[in-house]
ROMINU-837181 format. One line per 3 residues: number of its first residue (from 0); their letters; for each residue x, y, z of C-alpha. Coordinates in nm, 3 decimals. Layout:
<nodes>
NUM> A> X Y Z ~ ... .
</nodes>
This chain:
<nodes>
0> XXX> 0.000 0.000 0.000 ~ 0.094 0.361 -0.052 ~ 0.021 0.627 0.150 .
3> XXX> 0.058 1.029 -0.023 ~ 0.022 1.210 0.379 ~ -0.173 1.533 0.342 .
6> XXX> -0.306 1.587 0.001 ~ -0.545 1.942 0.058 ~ -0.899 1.856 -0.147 .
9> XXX> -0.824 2.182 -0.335 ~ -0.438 2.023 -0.473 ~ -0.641 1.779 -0.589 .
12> XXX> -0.919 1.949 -0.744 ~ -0.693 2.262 -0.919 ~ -0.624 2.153 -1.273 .
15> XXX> -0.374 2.385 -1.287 ~ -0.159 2.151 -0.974 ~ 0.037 1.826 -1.078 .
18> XXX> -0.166 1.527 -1.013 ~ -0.129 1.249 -0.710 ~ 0.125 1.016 -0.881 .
21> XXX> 0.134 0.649 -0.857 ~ 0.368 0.402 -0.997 ~ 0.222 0.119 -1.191 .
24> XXX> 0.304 -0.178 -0.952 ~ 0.107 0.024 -0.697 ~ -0.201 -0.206 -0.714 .
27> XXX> -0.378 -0.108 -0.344 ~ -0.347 0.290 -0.367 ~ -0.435 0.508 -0.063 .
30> XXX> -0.443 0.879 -0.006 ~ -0.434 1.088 0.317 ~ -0.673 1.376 0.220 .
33> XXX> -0.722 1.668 0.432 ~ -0.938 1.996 0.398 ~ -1.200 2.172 0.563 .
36> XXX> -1.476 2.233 0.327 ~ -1.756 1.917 0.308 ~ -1.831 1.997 -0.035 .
39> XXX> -1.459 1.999 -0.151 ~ -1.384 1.679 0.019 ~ -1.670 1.500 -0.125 .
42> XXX> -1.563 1.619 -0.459 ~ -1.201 1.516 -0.396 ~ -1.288 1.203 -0.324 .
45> XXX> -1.466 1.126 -0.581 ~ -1.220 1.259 -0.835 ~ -0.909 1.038 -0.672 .
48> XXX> -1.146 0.729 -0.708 ~ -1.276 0.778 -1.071 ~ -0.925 0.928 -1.194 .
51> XXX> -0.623 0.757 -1.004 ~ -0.805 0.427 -0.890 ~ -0.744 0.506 -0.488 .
54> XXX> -0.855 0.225 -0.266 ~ -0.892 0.408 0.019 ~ -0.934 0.736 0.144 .
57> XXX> -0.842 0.846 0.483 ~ -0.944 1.196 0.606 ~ -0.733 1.380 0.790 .
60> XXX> -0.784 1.607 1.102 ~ -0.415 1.556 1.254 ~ -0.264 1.861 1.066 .
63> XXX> -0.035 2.030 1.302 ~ 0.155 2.334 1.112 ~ 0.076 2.685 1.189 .
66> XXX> -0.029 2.757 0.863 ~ -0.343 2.469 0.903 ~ -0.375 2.581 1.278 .
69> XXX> -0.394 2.945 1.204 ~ -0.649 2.865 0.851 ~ -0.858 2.674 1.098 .
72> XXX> -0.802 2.332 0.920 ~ -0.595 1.998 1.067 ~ -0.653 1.982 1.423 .
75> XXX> -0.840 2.297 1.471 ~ -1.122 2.131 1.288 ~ -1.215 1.923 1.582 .
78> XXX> -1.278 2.247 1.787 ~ -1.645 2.147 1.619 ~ -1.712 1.796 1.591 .
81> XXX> -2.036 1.865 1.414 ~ -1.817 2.013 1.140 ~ -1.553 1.705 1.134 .
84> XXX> -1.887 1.462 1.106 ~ -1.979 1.640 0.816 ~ -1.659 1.662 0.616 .
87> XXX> -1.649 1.284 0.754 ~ -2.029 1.219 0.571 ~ -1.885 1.406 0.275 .
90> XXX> -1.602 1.163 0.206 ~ -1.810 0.864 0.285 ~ -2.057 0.915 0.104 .
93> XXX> -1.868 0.928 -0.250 ~ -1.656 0.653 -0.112 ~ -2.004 0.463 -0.052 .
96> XXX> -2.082 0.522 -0.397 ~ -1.769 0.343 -0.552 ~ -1.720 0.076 -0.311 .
99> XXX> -1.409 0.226 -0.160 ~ -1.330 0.231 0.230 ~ -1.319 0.574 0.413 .
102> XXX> -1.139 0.598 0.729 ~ -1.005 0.907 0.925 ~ -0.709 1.014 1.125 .
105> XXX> -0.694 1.211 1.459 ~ -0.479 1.338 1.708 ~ -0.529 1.382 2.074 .
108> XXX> -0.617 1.728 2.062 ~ -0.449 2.080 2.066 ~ -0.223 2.006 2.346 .
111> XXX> -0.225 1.818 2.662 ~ -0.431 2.022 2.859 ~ -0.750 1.993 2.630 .
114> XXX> -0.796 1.678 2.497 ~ -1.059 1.619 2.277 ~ -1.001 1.294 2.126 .
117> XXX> -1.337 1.104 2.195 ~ -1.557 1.368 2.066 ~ -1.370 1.366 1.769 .
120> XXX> -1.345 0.973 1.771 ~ -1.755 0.975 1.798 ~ -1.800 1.267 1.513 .
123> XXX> -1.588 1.035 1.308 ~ -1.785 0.717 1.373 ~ -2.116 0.899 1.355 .
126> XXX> -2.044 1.055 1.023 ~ -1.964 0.683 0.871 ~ -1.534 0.699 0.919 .
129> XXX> -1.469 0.240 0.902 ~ -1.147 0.282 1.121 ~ -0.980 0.533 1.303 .
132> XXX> -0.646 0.589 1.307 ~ -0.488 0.780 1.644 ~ -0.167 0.958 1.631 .
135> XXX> -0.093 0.927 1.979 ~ 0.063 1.308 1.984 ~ -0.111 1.667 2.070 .
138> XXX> -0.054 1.931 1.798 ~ 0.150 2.086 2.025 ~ 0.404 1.768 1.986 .
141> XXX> 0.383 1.807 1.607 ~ 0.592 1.518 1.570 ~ 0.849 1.520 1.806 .
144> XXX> 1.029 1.241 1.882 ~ 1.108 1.185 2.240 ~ 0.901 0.909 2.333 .
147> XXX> 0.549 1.121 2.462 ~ 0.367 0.922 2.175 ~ 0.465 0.595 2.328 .
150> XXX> 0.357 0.694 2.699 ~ 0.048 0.786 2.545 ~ -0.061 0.436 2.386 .
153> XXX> -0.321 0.413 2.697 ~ -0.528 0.648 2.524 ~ -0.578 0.427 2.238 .
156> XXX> -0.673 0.171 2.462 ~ -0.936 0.367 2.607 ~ -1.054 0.510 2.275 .
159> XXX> -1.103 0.096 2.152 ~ -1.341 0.012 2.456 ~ -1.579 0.265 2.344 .
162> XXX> -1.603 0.278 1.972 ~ -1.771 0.059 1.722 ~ -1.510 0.030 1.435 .
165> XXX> -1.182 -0.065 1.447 ~ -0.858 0.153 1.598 ~ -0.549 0.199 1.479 .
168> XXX> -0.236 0.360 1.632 ~ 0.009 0.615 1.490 ~ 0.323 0.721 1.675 .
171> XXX> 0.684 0.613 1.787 ~ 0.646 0.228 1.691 ~ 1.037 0.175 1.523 .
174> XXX> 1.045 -0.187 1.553 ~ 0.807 -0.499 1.529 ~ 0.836 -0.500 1.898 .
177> XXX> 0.685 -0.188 1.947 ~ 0.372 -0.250 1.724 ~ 0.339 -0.627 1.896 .
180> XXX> 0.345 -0.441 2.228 ~ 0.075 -0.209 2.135 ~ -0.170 -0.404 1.954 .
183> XXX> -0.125 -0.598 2.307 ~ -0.125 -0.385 2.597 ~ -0.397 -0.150 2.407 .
186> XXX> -0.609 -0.388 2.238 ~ -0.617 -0.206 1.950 ~ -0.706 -0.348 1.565 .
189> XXX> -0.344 -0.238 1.419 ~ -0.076 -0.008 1.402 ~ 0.050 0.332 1.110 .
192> XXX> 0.403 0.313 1.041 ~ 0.459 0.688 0.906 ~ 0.807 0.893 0.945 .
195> XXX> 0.930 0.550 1.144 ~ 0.962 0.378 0.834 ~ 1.177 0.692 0.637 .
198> XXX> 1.500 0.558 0.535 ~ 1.425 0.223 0.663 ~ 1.230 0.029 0.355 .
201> XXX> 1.293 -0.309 0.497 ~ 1.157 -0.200 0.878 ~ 0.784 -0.316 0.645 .
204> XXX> 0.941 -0.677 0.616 ~ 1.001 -0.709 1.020 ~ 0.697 -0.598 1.080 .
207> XXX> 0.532 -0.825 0.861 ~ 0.714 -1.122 1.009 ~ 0.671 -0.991 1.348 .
210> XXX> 0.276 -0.990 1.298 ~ 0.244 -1.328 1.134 ~ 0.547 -1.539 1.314 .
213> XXX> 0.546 -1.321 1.617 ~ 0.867 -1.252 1.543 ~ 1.047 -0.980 1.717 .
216> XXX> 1.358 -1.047 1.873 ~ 1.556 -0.693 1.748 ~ 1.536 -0.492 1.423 .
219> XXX> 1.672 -0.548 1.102 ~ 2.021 -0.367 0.992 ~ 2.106 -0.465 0.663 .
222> XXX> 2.460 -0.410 0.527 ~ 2.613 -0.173 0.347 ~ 2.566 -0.285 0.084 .
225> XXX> 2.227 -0.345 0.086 ~ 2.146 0.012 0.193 ~ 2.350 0.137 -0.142 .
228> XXX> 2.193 -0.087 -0.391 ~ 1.828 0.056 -0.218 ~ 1.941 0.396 -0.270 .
231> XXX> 2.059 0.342 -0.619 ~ 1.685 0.185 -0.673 ~ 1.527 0.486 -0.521 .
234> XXX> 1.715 0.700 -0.703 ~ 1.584 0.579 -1.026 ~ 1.191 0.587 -0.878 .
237> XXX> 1.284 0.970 -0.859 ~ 1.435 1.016 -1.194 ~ 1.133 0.791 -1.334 .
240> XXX> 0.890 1.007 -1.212 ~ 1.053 1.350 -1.232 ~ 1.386 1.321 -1.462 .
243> XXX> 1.473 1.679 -1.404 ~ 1.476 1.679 -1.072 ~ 1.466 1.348 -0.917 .
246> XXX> 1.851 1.403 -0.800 ~ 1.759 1.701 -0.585 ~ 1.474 1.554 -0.457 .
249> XXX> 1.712 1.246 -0.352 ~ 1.880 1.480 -0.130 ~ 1.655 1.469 0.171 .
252> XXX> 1.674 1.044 0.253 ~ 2.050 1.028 0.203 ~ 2.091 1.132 0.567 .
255> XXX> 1.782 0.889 0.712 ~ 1.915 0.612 0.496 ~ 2.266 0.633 0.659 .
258> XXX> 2.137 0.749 0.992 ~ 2.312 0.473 1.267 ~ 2.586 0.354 1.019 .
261> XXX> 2.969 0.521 1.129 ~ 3.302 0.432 0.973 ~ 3.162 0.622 0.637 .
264> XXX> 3.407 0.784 0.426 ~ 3.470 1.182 0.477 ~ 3.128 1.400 0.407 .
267> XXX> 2.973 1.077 0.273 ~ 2.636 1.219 0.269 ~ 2.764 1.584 0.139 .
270> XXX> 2.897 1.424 -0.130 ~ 2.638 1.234 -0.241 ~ 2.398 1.550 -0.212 .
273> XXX> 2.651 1.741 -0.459 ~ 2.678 1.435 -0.717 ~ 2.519 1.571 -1.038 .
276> XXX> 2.474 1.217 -1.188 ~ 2.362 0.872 -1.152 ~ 2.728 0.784 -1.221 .
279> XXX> 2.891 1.006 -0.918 ~ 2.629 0.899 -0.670 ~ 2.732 0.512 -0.732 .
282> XXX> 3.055 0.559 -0.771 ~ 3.091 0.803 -0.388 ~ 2.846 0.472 -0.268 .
285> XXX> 3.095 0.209 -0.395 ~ 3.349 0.371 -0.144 ~ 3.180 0.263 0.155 .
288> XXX> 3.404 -0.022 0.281 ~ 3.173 -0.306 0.426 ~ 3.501 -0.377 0.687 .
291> XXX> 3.493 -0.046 0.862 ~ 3.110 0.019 0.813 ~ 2.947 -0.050 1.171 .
294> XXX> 2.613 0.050 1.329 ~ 2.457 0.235 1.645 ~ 2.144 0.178 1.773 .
297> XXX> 2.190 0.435 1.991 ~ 2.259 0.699 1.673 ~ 2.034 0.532 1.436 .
300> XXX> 1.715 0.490 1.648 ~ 1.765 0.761 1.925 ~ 1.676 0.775 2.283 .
303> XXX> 1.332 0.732 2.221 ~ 1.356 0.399 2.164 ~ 1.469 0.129 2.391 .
306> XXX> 1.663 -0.037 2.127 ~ 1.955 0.223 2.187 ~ 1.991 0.096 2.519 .
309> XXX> 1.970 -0.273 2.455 ~ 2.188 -0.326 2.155 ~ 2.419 -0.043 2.098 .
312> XXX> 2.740 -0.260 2.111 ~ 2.588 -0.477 1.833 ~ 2.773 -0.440 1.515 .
315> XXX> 3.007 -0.187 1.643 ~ 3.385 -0.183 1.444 ~ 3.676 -0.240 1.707 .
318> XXX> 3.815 0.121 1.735 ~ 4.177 0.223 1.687 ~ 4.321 0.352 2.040 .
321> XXX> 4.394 0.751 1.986 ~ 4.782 0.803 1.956 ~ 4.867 0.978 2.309 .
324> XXX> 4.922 1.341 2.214 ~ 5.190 1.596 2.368 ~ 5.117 1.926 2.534 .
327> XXX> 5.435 2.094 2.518 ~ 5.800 1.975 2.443 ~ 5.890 2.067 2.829 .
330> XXX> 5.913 1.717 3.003 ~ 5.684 1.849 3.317 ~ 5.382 1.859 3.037 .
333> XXX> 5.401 1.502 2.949 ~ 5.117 1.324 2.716 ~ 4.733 1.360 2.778 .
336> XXX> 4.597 1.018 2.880 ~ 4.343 0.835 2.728 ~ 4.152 0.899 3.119 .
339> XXX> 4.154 1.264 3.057 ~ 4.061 1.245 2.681 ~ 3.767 1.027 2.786 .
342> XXX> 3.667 1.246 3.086 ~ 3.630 1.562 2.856 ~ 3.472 1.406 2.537 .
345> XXX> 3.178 1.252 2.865 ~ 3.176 1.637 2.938 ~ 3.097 1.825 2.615 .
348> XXX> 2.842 1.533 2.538 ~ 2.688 1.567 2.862 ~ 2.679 1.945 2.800 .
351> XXX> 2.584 1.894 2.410 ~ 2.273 1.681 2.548 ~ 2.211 1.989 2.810 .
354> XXX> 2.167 2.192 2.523 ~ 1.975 2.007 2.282 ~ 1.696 1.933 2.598 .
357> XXX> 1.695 2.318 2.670 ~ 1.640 2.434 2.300 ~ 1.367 2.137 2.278 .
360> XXX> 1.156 2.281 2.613 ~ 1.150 2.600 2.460 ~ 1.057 2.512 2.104 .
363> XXX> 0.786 2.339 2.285 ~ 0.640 2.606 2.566 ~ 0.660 2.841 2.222 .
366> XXX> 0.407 2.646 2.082 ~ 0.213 2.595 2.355 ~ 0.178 2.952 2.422 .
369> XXX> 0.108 3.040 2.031 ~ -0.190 2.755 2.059 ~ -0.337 2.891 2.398 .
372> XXX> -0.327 3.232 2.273 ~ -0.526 3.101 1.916 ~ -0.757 2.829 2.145 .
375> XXX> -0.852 2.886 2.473 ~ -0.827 2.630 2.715 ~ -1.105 2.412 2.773 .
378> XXX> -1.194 2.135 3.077 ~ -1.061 1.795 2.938 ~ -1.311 1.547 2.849 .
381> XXX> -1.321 1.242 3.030 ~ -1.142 0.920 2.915 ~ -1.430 0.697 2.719 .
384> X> -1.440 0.341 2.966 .
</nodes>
């Protein structure tokens, strides 16, 4: 299945926009459709059904930008449930008509101190939404990664003892594990792999296994190698579809598909954003040396993860011990030992992390004061039993 996030009903409707584009293997086709207008919706629908042969619409209401927030659409939408089961009806209703499924997406509300989820869950259901999908994240999270979306898989579970259809979760499952887990502990139908899966094709193969075999003893890391020669096919998905400028439009997964690998050669990833060919990008690829190449959990999957902790040793080259370095040519400054070199490299990544967890709190409390000043805080609804 393939999933275009966020199509607006009016991209799709302007004739004068490039049309949703599919490639031909692409037999089960899905869109994520978002807008605000029932009428436009409807029409959308209807148009990616009859035109493009989508399988399955899913309406959105999890926008989080401040361009959505501030137009009223995404999230702010289910401010007014009535509204969000009309667009719902809408898109259900030309669905109905063609024999395609209609689900819809939500979030948990604004932010955490208004959460709004099960009237939106019940507008949903009432205006004829088969599943719902719950990204497990407030607008004010946008899509953070630090682990709030998996402390906040009990609200799914909560959300599937009270409704009708089937729910899905959305949000921080990075391994097979993680999606077993939740479809476990919350009871819930199944599990949206979004932004997990970027750079990580073959994450869609454990999770497969790890649903039907129950397999899920760590994650996949596939060699070097491997990695390349996915690259190299991605690259020419991108040049298929847009010749001019599919090599430009590689530049943003170079990074995620590298992301946890070290021992790469010198600006490997600059590199391969400069290359001006399909030639220069295989040939900076083909100098990745499969000997030195090793892997991180901790750098590939972050701390918001548990697999960092468990297996960070796995796959890890045997480093070269630093050469002992001289302070001075005065024999009372001797050479720095590897106890002090260790000591202040623990230091500046201690105060690195500091940083990063400062700059984070405040990106955050700046969006949760922009969203109180546009919203004002309402009492939060109960959780449905």
């Amino acid at each position: 299945m393939c999933i275009a996030c966020a199509i607006d009903a009016r991209t799709v409707l302007d004739p004068n926009l490039p049309d949703p584009y599919f490639h031909e293997s692409e037999k089960l086709r899905s869109i994520r459709l978002s807008g605000s207008d029932p009428a436009e919706v409807r029409d959308a629908t209807d148009m990616l059904i009859s035109r493009f042969g989508v399988r399955h619409i899913e309406v959105d209401f999890s926008g989080y930008t401040e361009k959505m927030l501030r137009a009223g659409r995404g999230v702010a939408l289910t401010e007014d449930p009535k509204h969000v089961e009309r667009i719902t009806a809408g898109a259900v209703a030309a669905g109905a008509a063609k024999g395609v499924a209609v689900t819809a997406c939500i979030r948990l509300g604004l932010y955490w101190d208004s959460l709004n989820y099960p009237e939106t869950a019940r507008a949903v259901q009432a205006g004829g939404a088969q599943a719902i999908t719950l990204q497990t994240r407030t607008a004010a999270d946008m899509n953070l990664i630090d682990g709030d979306a998996r402390r906040a898989w009990f609200h799914a579970s909560a959300l599937a003892r009270g409704m009708d259809v089937p729910v899905l979760v959305e949000g921080d499952v990075y391994t097979a594990a993680d999606a077993l887990k939740v479809m476990k502990s919350a009871h819930v139908a199944g599990v949206v792999i979004a932004m997990e899966s970027w750079g990580r094709p073959w994450f869609h193969e454990d999770l497969v296994r790890g649903l039907t075999d129950g397999w899920a003893a760590e994650a996949t890391i596939p060699s070097i190698q491997y990695v390349s020669n996915t690259v190299l096919r991605h690259l020419r998905y991108e040049l298929e579809y847009d010749e001019k400028n599919g090599l430009r439009a590689m530049r943003k997964w170079y990074q995620r598909y590298f992301d946890g690998y070290n021992g790469l050669p010198h600006q490997f990833v600059v590199r391969l954003c400069k290359a001006k060919s399909v030639d220069e990008v295989q040939a900076v690829l083909a100098e990745a040396d499969p000997e030195k190449v090793g892997y991180s959990f901790m750098k590939g999957f972050g701390k918001h993860t548990r697999m960092g902790y468990m297996y960070d040793e796995v796959r890890q080259p045997k480093p070269k011990p630093p050469k002992a370095k001289k302070r001075g040519s005065g024999s009372q400054r001797g050479p720095v030992t590897m106890k002090g070199n260790i000591e202040k490299i623990l230091r500046d990544k201690a105060k690195k992390e500091r940083e990063e967890e400062k700059e984070r709190v405040r990106k955050r409390e700046k969006r949760e004061k922009f969203m109180q000043r546009r919203f004002p805080t309402v009492e939060a609804p109960d959780v449905i039993e």
